[in-house]
N, C-alpha and C positions, 0 to 999 in steps of 0.2 A: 492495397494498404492494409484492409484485414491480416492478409496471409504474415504481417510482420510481427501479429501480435499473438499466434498460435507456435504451440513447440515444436514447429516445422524446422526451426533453425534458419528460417528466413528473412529476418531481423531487417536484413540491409534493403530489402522494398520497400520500408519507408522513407530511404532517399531518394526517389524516384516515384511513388507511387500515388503523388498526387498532380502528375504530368499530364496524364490524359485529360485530366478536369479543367486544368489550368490552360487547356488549347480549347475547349469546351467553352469557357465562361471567359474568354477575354474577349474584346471590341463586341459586347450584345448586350439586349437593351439589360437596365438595373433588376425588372422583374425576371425575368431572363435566370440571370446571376444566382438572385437569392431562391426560386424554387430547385435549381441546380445545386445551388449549397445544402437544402433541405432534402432532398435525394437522397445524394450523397450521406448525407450523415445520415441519413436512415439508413441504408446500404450498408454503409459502415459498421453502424451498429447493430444490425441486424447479424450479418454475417461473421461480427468479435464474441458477442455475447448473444449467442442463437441456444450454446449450454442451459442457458437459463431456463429456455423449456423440459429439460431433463433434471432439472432439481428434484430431490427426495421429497414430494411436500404430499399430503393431502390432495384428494383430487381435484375438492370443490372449491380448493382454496388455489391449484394451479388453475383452472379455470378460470378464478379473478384474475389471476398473475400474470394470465394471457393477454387479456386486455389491458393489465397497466404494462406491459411489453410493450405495447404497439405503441401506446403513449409517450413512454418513455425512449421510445427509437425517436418519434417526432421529433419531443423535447430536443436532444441532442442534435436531431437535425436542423434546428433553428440556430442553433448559436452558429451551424456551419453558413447559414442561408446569410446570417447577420454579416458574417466576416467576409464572405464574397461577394454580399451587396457593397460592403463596405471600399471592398478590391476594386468593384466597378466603380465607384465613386472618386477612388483616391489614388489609386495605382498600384501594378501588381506588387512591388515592392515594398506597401503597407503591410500584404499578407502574414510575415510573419508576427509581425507587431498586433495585430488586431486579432490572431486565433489562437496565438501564445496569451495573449491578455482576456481572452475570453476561455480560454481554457480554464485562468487561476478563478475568471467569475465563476464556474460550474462547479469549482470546487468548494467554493463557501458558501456557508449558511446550514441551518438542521437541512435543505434536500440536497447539500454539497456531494457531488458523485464525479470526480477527476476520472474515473474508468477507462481508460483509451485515449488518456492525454499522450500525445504523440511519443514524446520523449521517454516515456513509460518501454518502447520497441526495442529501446535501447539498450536495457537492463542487461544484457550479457555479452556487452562488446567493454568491458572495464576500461580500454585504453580513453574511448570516445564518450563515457561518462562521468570522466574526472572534471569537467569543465561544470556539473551538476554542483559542484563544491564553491562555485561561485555564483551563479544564479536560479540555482534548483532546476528540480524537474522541467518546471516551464518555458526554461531558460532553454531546457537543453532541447524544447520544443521548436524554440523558435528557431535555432540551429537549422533541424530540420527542414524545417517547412522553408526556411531561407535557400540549402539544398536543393531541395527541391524546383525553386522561382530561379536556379542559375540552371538548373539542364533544361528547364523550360526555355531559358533564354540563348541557350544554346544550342540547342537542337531547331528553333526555329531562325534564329537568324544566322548560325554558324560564324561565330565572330570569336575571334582568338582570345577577344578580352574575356570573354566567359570560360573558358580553360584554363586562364591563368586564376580567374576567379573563385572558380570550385577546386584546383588546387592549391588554393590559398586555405579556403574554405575546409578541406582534410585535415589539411598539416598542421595547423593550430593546434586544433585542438589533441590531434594524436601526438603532437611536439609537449604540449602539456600535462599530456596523460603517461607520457614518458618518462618526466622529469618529476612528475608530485608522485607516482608510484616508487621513485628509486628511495626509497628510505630502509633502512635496517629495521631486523625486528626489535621490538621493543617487551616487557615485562608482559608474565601470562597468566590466564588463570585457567583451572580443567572445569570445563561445563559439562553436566550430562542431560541429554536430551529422549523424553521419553514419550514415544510414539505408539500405541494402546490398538489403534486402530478398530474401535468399539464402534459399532452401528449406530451412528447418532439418532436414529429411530426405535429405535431400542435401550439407548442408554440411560432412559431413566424411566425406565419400567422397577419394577420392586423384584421382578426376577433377576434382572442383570445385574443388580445392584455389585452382589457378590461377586460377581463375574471379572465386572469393571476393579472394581479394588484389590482383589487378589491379581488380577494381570498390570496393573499399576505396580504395586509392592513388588513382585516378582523381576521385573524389568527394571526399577530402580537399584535393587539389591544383584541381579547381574551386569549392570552399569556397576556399580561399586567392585566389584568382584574384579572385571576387567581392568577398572583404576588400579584398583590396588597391587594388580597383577602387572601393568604396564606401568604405571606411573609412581608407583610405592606412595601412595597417597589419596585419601578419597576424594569426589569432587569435592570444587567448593561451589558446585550450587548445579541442584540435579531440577530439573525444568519438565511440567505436566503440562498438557495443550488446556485449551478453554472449556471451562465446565468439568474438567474432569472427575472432580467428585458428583456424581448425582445427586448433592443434598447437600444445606448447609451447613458447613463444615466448620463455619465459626461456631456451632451450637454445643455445647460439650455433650460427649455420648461415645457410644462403642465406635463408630467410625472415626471420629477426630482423633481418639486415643489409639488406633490403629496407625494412622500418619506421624503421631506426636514418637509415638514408639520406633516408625522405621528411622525416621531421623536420627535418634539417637543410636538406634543399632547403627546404621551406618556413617554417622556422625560425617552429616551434611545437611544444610538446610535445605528446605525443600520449598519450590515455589508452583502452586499451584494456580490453575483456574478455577473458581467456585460462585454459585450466589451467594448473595448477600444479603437479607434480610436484616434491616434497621428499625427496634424495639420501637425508638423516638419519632420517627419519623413514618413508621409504620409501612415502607415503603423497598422494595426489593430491586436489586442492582446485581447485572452482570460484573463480577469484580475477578480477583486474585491476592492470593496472602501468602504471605513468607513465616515461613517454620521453623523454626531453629532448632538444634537440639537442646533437651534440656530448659529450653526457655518457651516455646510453644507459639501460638502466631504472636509476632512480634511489630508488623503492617498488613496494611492494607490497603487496594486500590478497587475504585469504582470506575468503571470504564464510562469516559468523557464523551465521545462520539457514536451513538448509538448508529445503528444499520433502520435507515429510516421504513415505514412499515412492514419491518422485520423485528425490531424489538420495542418500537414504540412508534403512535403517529407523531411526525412532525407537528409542532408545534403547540401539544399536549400538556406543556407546563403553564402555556400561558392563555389557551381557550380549553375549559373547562368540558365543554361539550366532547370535545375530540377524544377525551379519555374515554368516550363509551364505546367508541368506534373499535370492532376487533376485524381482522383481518386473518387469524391465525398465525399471527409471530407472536412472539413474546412479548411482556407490557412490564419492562425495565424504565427507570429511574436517571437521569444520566446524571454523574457522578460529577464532583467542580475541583477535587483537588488533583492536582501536580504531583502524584508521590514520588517522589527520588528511594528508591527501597537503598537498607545498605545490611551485607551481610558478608563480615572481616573486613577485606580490605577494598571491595567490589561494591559500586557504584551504580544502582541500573535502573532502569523504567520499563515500563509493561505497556505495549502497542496489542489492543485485544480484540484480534480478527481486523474487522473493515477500517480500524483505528492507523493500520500500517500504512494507507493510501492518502494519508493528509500532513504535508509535508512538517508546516507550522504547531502541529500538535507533536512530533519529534523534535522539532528544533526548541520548544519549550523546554521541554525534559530534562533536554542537554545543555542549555544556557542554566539549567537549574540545578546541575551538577552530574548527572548522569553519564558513568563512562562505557556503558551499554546498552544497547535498547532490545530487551525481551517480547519477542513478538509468539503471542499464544494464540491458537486459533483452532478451528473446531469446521474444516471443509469438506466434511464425507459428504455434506447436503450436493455437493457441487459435481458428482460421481468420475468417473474419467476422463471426461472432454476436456476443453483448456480452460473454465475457471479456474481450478487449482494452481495449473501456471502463470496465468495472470496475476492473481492474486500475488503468489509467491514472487512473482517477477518486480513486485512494485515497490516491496520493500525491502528490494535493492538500492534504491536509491537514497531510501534514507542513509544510507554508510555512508555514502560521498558526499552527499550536502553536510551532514555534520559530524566527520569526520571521527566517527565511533563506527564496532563493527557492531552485529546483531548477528542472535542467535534465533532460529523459531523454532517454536515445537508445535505439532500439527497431531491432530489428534488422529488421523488418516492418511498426513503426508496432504505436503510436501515439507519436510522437516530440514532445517538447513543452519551452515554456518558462515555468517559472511566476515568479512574482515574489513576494516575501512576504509579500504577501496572498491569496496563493490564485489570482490571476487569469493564467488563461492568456494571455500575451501572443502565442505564433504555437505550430499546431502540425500534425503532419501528419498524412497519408489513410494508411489503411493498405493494407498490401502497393503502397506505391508506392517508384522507388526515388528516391532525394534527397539531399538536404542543406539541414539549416537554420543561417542564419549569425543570431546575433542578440544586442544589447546587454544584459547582465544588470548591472544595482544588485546590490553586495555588501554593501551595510552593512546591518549585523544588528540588529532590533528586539528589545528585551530585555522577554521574555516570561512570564508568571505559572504557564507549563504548565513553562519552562526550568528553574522553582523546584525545582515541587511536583511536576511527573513525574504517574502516574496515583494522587496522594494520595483525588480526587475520588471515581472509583469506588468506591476502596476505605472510604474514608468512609459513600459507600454503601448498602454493604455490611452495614458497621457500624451503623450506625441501622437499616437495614433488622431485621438480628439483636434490635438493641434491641426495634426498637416489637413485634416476635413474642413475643419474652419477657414485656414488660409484656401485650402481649394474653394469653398464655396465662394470666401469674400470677392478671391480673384473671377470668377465666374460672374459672379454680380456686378462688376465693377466694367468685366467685358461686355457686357449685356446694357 
């Protein structure tokens, strides 16, 4: 099941890769079940996100990291142990109901971490995650794991009716991913995306400073260069990954009038990532601002979903104690508006870093008028193992559930253009340094997830609760 979610191109093992488990944990006893499901999702987790040991960090502070690792493999193994006690309680057939619905629980709240939600695997089969446009990522989880419960069912009792089943169970959805991708293109706009690939351990040193803002200017102004060259026209809206300026760059001084200037040289608005320091409040936010030319920052966004004891502890705003607690991440602020940015005729929102993995914080954006979702991010921490692909992998999905494409810019790659079907159109290598210039379609495909939000899981959820109830009542009643 690992192996689906590393850039092996082995995607399609998580139709089948939780079959061994599933002969493992059916007719034994309930405890049985649930330390089996807790394995498991240590396993799991251990061997998806084991990168995490090679993050860029301090040593004394990976050291901590080690042990909230081990923690947090548990964590996740429990909600596996829950859903299979569950299975033994209720029947195999609940399975997908109950780990789809406990998936969308692990995604909410300040220690919400969806990371290896199944459906997530899927991210580069575009035909089979157009069905995401009606009940999200979870949706497409349960999919899955449903898959899964018929080769289980078929391979042990070989009965014809599970063949017809699991290709019933194909066709659907690939019959639907058929028919919602045949649309014509529609109006565009030139994005330029600009890729720095600066040491993020390095990059806010007082030495690089210079370094980082001359190879910024230089690659935005040869992104323009190329536009104008290809397209007789400059972008309309050149994209810097998260943090890209090492300093506040709302503060007026030689560096802000450095960016206020490229702009107008190249008369495009510029959309960066920067802190944010707030006079009033006294209080500092991972944000991003849009530039204009000739008009100078014009918005601005505080980033909503922080990266929990990475840029703040959970729960910091409301026990007072907790703010003394450091850990060695950042101690941001999380930010409460919605911003819809608008520059000409372009409609868009900023997903900044771990922001792109929470389905409902995009469909926000978009029900709020957003006909694009900017996704800035800052992964060099993550060096060349699969974090970078995961990560990049997961906001994929947001194209399809809300029917907008996205653009990311990665401060180190993996920088990308998706279209709003999921399909990546061009994207880059990582740790290389670049620029991508390339045409995005804006018109928004009106979506059954833009409705109903995560109603599905939660749905669920709820029949899950039901049929346990009716099981136990009828058990009691046997009894």
């Amino acid at each position: 099941m690992s192996l689906s979610f590393h850039p092996l191109g082995l995607y399609f093992l998580a139709w089948f890769g939780l079959v061994p488990l599933l002969f493992a944990v059916t007719e034994v006893r309930p405890s049985y079940a649930f330390k089996s499901g807790i394995i498991f999702g240590f396993l799991f987790s251990l061997f998806s996100l084991f990168w995490f040991v090679f993050l860029q960090i301090e040593t004394n502070i990976k050291i901590l990291m080690l042990f909230g690792l081990i923690l947090l493999f548990l964590y996740l193994g429990v909600y596996y142990g829950v859903g299979f006690l569950f299975m033994n309680k209720v029947g195999i057939w609940s399975l997908p109901l109950i780990l789809a619905g406990l998936e969308f629980v692990r995604g909410a709240g300040e220690l919400g971490f969806p990371w290896l939600a199944f459906g997530y695997s899927q991210a580069r089969y575009p035909l089979f995650i157009q069905q995401a446009s009606l009940y999200g990522v979870y949706g497409l989880s349960g999919w899955i794991i449903l898959i899964n419960v018929i080769v289980y069912k078929l391979i042990k009792s070989k009965n014809l009716k599970y063949v017809i089943a699991l290709i019933i169970a194909f066709t659907l959805p690939l019959l639907f991913g058929v028919i919602r991708m045949n649309r014509a293109a529609d109006e565009q706009i030139l994005i330029g995306i600009v890729q720095p690939n600066i040491d993020p351990n390095l990059k806010f040193t007082k030495a690089m400073r210079e370094v980082t803002f001359d190879d910024l200017i230089y690659l935005s102004e040869q992104c323009n260069k190329a536009a104008l060259d290809r397209f007789d026209q400059s972008p309309d809206l050149v994209i810097w990954p998260e943090t890209a300026t090492p300093i506040f760059l709302t503060f007026p001084g030689v560096y802000q009038n450095r960016v206020y200037a490229l702009a107008q040289r190249i008369n495009s608005p510029i959309f960066t990532g920067t802190p944010i320091y707030d006079r009033k409040d006294r209080e500092i936010y991972n944000g991003a601002v849009l530039i204009e030319p000739r008009k100078g920052i014009t918005q601005e966004y505080r980033k909503i979903r922080l990266v929990p004891f990475g840029e703040h502890i959970p729960f910091d705003q409301h026990i007072a104690l907790f703010k003394k607690i450091d850990v060695g991440g950042g101690d941001y602020t999380p930010g409460s508006r919605f911003t819809v940015f608008r520059a000409g005729r372009l409609k868009f929102s900023c997903l900044i870093c771990f922001e792109s993995i929470f389905p409902e914080l995009s469909r926000t954006f978009v029900n709020g008028g957003a006909g694009l979702l900017v996704n800035i991010t800052n992964d060099g921490w993550f060096g060349k193992i699969s974090g970078s692909q995961q990560h990049n992998d997961m906001s994929i999905l947001r194209t399809v559930e809300n029917g907008v494409p996205l653009v990311r810019c990665a401060n180190t790659g993996i920088s990308m253009v998706v279209d709003k079907y999921g399909r990546v159109l061009t994207e880059s290598s990582l740790f290389t340094r670049t620029f991508i210039l390339h045409q995005v379609s804006i018109e928004q495909d009106k979506t059954v997830f833009r409705y109903i939000g995560s109603a599905v899981p939660i749905l669920f959820l709820l029949i899950a609760t039901l049929l346990l109830v009716v099981k136990t009542v009828i058990k009691l009643l046997g009894n």
